[in-house]
N, C-alpha and C positions, 0 to 999 in steps of 0.2 A: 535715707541716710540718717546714723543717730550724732545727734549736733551734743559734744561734751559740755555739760553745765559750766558755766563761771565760779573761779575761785580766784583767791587774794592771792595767792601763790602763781598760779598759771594760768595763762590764757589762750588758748588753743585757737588760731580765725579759722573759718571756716574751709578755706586750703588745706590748710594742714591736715583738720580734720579729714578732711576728704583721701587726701593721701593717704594716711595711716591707713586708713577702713581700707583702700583699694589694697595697700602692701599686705595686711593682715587677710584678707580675701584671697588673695593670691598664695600665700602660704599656707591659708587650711585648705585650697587647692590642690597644692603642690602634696601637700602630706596625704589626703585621700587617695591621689593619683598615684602616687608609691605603693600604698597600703591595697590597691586596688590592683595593680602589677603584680607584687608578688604573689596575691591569690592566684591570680589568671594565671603564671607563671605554673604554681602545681594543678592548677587545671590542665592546661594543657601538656605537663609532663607525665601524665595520669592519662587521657586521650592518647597521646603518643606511642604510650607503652603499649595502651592497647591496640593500637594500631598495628606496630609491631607483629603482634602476638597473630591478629588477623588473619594480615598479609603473610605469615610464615605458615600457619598453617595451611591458609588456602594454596599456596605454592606447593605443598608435599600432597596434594589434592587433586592439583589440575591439571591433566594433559598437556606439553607445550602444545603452540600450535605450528602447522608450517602455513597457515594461509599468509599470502602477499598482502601487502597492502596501501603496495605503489611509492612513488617514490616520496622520504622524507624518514621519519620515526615510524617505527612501528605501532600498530593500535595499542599495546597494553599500554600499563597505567605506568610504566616505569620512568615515562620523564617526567610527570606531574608528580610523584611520590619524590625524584631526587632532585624536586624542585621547590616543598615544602618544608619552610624556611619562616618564613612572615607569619605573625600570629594578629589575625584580625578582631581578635578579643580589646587589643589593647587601641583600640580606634573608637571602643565606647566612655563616651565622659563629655566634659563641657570643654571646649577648646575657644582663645581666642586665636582666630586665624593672621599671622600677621607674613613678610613677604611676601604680598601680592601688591604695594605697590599705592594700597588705599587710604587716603590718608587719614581715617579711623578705621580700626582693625574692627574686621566682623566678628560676632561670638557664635560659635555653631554649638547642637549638642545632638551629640552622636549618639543614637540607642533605639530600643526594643521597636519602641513607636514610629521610629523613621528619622527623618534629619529635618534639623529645626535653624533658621542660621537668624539669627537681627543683623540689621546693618540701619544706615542712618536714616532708612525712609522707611521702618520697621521689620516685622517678624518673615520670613516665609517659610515654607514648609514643604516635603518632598519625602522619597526614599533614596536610600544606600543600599550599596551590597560591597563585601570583600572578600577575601581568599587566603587561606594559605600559602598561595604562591607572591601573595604581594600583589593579586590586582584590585583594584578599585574601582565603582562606578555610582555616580553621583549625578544624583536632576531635584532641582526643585519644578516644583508645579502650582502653587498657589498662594496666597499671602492678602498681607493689607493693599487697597489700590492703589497706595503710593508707590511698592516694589513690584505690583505684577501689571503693570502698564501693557507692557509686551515679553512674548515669551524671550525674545534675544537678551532681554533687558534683566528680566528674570534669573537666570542665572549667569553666578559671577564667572570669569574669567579662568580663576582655580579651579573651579567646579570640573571643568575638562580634563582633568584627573582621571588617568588608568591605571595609578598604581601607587603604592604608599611602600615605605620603611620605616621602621624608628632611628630614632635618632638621640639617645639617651631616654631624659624623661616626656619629651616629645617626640611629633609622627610628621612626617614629610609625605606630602599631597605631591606627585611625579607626573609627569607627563610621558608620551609613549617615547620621545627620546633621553629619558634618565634626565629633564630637566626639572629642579625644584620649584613646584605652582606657586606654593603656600609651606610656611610653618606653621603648625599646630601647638600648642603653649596651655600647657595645663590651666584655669580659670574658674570663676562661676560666674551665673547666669548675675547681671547685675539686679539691684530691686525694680529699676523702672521699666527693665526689661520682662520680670518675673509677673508683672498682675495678669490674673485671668487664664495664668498658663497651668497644663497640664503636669503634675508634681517630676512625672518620671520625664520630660525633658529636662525640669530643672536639677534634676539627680538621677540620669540615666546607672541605672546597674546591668551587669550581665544578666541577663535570667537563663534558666537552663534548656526554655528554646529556643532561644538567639544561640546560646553555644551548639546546640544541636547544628544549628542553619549555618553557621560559620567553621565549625572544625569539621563538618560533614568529611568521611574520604570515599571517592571513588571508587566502584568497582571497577574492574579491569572492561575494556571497548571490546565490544562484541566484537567476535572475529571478521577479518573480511572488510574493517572501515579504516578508511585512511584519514591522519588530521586533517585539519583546514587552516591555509595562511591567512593571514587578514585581510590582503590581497586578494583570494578565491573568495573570501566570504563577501567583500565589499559587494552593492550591485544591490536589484528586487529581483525575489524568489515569490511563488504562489507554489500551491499545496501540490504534492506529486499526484494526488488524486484527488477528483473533483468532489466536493459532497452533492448529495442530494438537495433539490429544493432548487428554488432560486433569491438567494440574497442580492439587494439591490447591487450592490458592487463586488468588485470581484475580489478574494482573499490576497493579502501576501504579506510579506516583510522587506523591508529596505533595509539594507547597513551602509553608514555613511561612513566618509572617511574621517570625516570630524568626530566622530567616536556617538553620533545620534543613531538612534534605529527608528524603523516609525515603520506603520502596516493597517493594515483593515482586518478585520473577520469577516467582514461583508455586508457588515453593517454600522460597527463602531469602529472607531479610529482609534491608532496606538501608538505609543511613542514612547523612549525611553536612551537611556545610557547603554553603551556596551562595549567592553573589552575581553581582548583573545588573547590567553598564554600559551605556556607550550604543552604536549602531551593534550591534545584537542581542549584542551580548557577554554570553556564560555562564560563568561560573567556579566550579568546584564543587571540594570536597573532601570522602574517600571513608572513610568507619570500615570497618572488617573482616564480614566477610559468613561466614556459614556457608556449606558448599560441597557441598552435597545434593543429588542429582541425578533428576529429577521427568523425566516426558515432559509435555508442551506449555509447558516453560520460555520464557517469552520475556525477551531478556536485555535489558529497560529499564534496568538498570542501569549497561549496557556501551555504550549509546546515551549515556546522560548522561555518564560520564565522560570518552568519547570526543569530547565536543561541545564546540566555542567560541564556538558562536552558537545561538542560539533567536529562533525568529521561527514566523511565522502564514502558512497558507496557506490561504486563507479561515479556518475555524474549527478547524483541524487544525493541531497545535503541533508543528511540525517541529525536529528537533537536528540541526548541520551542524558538522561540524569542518572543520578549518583549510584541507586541500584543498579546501573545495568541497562534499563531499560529504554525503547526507543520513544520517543514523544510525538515527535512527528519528525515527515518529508516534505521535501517542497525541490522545487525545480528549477533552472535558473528560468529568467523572461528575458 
């Protein structure tokens, strides 16, 4: 904190002081965080267009198809494209998080490196992911021993966020029934918060492969796959076919209905965030894994991360990322 010299004229006490510097923090906040929207703004009017352009061409391209694919939406990409709305650019920066309820607001900061949040029993640290369509998914995993006692304890309350909006110059953290976690309030990282930290948490920017990873679009669901409700997904899956070897324990993945996922490879343990839109859309986020090395590892982990979509092919729960492509199967247990 810089403390104003004494003069014959004014005398400033150290309140005051303190005030001013927070008002003026908050307002070169506020001005970066406009300055920082409007960019993102022709970024992604510039992405859009091209998307556009993409998706029109490939339509005058591609064959319709007649294959079925059970009751619900059809496999193409068309309800995730007139569902793209939400621009998850504008979720990078330094936020004080306030309605949640705490009675000192946490400081999170949203970017390239992953998610950083202080609160009053210090720093902790995690990843994110968001979407187009407006979902979110959020885990910390690590920190000072004061915040990571226990994993329940670990993350806040908001954190169970599966979906965000704006809301003028701030973003609203949602839960899966449209109710409001958390407000997000433009900010900077305070000084006693800032020692020893990494520069790009205390001034996250876009960089051009977070825009990559974030405005990614879809190729259209292989023919033949049907979505998946959040309901069919819930439950543990193991892999549709077995690998070779034998790893001490057996592979799979769990989806919870609290919005946690967790699994093995068969050797190392997994766990993370995840939320399901519509037009098979999967959004997951990833806590940290041990890195032990088993023979018949199957890497259900690296299928799920990998994935933007989940859907059904017959009774076999396929991952497809954004190419196109399938990542893995797995089967219910």
């Amino acid at each position: 904190m810089i403390v104003p010299e004494k003069s014959q004229e004014l005398i400033i006490d150290a309140a005051d002081a303190e005030s001013l510097e927070a008002e003026a923090l908050i307002k070169e906040a506020r001005q970066r965080q406009r300055k920082r929207q409007l960019f993102i703004a022709v970024v992604v009017l510039v992405v859009a267009l091209g998307s556009v352009i993409w998706v029109a061409s490939a339509a005058g391209t591609r064959a319709p198809s007649s294959n079925k694919t059970g009751p619900g939406k059809s496999a193409g990409g068309a309800g995730l494209a007139g569902s793209r709305h939400a621009n998850p650019l504008q979720l990078v920066g330094v936020w004080r998080v306030t309605g949640t309820g705490q009675h000192r607001p946490a400081i999170a900061s949203i970017g390239g490196l992953g998610l950083v949040v202080w609160q009053s029993c210090g720093w902790m640290s995690g990843d994110w992911n968001a979407n187009q369509q407006g979902l979110f998914a959020g885990i910390l995993s690590g920190g000072v021993p004061a915040c990571a006692s226990s994993y329940a304890s670990l993350n806040p309350a908001w954190l169970a966020a599966t979906g965000y909006k704006g809301d003028g110059r701030d973003e609203l953290l949602l839960a899966a029934d449209g109710r409001v976690l958390a407000h997000l309030v433009p900010t900077t990282v305070p000084p006693s918060y800032a020692r020893a930290m990494s520069p790009d948490y205390l001034h996250p920017v876009v960089t051009p492969q977070l825009r990559k990873v974030l405005l990614q679009v879809s190729r259209p669901l292989p023919s033949g796959l049907a979505q998946v409700s959040t309901k069919q997904l819930r439950g543990r899956w193991g892999p549709a076919k077995a690998s070779p070897g034998h790893a001490p324990h057996q592979a799979y993945l769990s989806f919870n209905a609290d919005g946690d996922w967790s699994g093995s490879d068969g050797c190392n343990g997994l766990y993370g965030r995840w939320s399901l839109g519509s037009g098979a859309t999967i959004l997951v986020a990833t806590g940290p894994q041990t890195t032990m090395a088993c023979t018949g590892m199957t890497p259900v982990g690296g299928w799920l991360s990998q994935a933007t979509r989940a859907a059904f092919q017959g009774s076999v729960l396929v991952f497809v990322n954004a190419g196109g492509k399938v990542t893995g199967r797995l089967r219910r247990e």
